[in-house]
N, C-alpha and C positions, 0 to 999 in steps of 0.2 A: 620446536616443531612449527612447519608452517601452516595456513590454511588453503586447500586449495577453491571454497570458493569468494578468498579476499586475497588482497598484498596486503603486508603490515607496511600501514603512511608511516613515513620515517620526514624527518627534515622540518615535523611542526614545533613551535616556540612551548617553550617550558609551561606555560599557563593550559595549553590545551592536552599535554601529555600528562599534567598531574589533574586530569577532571577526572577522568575513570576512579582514582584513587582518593580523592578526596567528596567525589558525589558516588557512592558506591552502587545505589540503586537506580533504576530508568525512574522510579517514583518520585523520588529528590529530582532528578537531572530532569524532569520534564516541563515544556513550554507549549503554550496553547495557542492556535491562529484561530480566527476567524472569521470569514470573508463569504459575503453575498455574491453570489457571481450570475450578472446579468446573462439568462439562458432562452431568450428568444429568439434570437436567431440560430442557435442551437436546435432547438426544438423543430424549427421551419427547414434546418439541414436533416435532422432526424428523418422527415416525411419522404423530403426529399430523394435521399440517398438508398430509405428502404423499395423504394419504387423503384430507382436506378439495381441497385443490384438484386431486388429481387426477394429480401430476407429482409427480416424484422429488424432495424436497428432504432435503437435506444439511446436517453441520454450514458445512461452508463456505460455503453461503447462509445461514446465519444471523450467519457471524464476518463474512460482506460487506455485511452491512445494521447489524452493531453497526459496523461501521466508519464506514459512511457515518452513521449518527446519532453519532458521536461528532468528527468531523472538523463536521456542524453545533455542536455543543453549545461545541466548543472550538475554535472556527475560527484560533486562531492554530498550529495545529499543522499548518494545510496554507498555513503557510511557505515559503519556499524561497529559496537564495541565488545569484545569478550575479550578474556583474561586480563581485563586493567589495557587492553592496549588498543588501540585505533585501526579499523582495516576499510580499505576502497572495499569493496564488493566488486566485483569480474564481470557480475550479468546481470540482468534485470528478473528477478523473480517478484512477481506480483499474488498476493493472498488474497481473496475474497469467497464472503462467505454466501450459500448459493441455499433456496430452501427447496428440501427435497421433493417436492409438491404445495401446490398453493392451496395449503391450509393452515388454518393455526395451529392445529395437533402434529402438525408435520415437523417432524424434526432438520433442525440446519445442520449443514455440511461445508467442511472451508477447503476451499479448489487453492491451488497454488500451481501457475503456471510460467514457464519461461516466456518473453516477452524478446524478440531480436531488436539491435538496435535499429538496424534498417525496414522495420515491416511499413508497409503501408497501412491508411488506416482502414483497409477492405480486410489487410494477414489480420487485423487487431480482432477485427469483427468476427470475422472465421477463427481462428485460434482461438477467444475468448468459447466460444456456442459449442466448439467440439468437447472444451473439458468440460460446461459445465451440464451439457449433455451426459457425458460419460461419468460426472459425479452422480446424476440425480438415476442413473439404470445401474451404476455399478457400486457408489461410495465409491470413498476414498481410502489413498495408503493410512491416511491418519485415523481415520476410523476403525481402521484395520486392526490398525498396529496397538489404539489405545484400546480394544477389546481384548487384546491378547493379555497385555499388560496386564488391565484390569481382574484377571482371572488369579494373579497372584495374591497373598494375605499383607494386608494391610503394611506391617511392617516390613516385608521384603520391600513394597513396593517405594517405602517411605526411604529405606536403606539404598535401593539401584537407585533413587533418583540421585541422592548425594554423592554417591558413586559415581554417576553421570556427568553430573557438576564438572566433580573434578578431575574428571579425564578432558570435560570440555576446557576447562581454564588451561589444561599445560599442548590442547590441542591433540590428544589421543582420540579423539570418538573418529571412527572410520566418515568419510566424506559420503558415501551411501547409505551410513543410517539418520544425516540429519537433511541431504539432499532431496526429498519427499514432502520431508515435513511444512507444515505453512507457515510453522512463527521462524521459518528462518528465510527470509525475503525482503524486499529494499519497502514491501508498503504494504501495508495491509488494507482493502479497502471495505467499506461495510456503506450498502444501500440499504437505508432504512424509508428512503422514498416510495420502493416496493411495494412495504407496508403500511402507505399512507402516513412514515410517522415521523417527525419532526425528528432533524438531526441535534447529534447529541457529542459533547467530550468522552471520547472514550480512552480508559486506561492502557497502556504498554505493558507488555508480558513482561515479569520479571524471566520468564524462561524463553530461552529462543535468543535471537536478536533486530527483532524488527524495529528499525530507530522510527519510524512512522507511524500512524496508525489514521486514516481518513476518512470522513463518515458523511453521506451524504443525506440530507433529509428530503421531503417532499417538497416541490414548486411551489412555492406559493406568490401572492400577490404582494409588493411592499412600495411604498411610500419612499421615492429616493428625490435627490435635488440635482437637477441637470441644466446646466448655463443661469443657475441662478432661480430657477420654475422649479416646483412641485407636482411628481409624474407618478404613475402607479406602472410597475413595472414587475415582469416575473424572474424571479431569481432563485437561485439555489442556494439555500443554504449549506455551506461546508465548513466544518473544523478538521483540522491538525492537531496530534497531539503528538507532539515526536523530542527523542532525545539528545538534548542540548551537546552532553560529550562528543558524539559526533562531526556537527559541524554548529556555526556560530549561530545568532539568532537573524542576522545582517543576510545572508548569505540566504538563509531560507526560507527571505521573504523575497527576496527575488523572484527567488524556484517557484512558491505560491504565486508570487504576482506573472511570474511566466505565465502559469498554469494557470492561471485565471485570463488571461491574454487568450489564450487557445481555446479556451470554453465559451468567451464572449466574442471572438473574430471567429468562428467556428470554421470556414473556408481554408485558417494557416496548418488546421489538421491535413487537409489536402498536399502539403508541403512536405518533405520529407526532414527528417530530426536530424537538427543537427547543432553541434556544441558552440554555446553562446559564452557561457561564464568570461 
């Protein structure tokens, strides 16, 4: 059975067909980046553009549209693995987690929204505000759905998941009931800049198949070396924590270094996405 939202990659070398099989979990098969990304000219396009169109924009609207041009440019990095086998992903589904009101008692909610190859990054900013608008007055299907769930007795609930499993592994679960969900998307991103709070490695679901997972922390000021001088400059910190089966380690530091290319030249967001690899 096929999936329809991947192709199963056919034509890769023996070494990257038997990783699924011999790295069985995302927690064995994961690799960690980590990259300061110079964000002041960023932040000076932030001001900028929110006065030009009128609406709040953020760095996080801008790390969500270098994202989406860089998932075009390196399309093998929205990969993904289920049942032992390798598939492209079709579309760009991006997860990020939104807090339902700005308090600490407030509980967070995870948006997963389609992303076109071709938006600009004005569709990115507008698409981005609508859903997470529409999470924080409505929730979410996953919210939804896990309260439903939840109302069942432990064991049932312990029972449909393995049940789950393995309908997911031979490709039987209906394309509607995992199409909603947020751990099934090409990136998962998580601002913890938000909340003032330093970014951090965060783990890969073993459920789902998000081969990404990217966290960004708060600005801060650091100590870098440029032509040889010692500058104080503001950067972002960001880590990757994504799964190696997918694609190699070579390959997606490119994709980061694109993607850091776009956060630091902030102007190539203006540019329309298009495939580099």
């Amino acid at each position: 059975m096929g999936r329809r939202d991947g192709t199963r990659v056919k034509g890769l070398p023996g070494y990257r067909r038997i990783m699924p099989f011999i790295m069985r979990s995302r927690a064995e098969s994961t690799v960690y980046f980590e990259e300061d990304v110079r964000i002041e000219k960023a932040l000076r396009m932030a001001e900028r553009v929110t006065l030009e169109y009128g609406t709040k924009v953020t760095i996080f609207h801008l790390l969500l549209h270098a994202v989406v041009k860089t998932l075009v440019a390196y399309p093998r990095s929205n990969r993904f693995v289920s049942g032992r086998r390798i598939y492209q992903r079709n579309k760009i589904w991006l997860s990020f987690s939104v807090k339902k009101e700005y308090k600490s008692s407030s509980p967070i909610t995870v948006v997963k929204r389609e992303f076109m190859p071709g938006f600009t990054f004005k569709d990115t900013i507008e698409t981005s505000k609508i859903e997470i608008r529409k999470a924080r007055k409505e929730g979410t299907h996953s919210d939804k759905e896990a309260d439903l769930f939840l109302k069942l007795p432990r064991f049932m609930l312990s029972f449909g998941y393995k049940v789950f499993q393995w309908l997911l592994y031979y490709n039987l679960i209906p394309y509607s009931f995992i199409e909603k969900d947020p751990f099934y998307a090409s990136m998962f991103i998580a601002n913890l800049g938000s909340f003032d709070a330093k970014s951090l490695y965060h783990h890969l679901y073993e459920y789902g198949d998000i081969p990404t997972f990217a966290v960004m922390g708060m600005i801060e000021d650091k100590v870098l070396v440029e032509e040889g001088e010692m500058v104080v400059r503001k950067v972002l910190p960001m880590k990757f924590t994504y799964d190696e089966r997918g694609e190699d380690g070579f390959y997606m530091y490119r994709a980061i270094s694109y993607f850091n290319d776009q956060l630091e030249n902030p102007e190539k967001l203006l540019e329309p996405a298009a495939f580099v690899e």
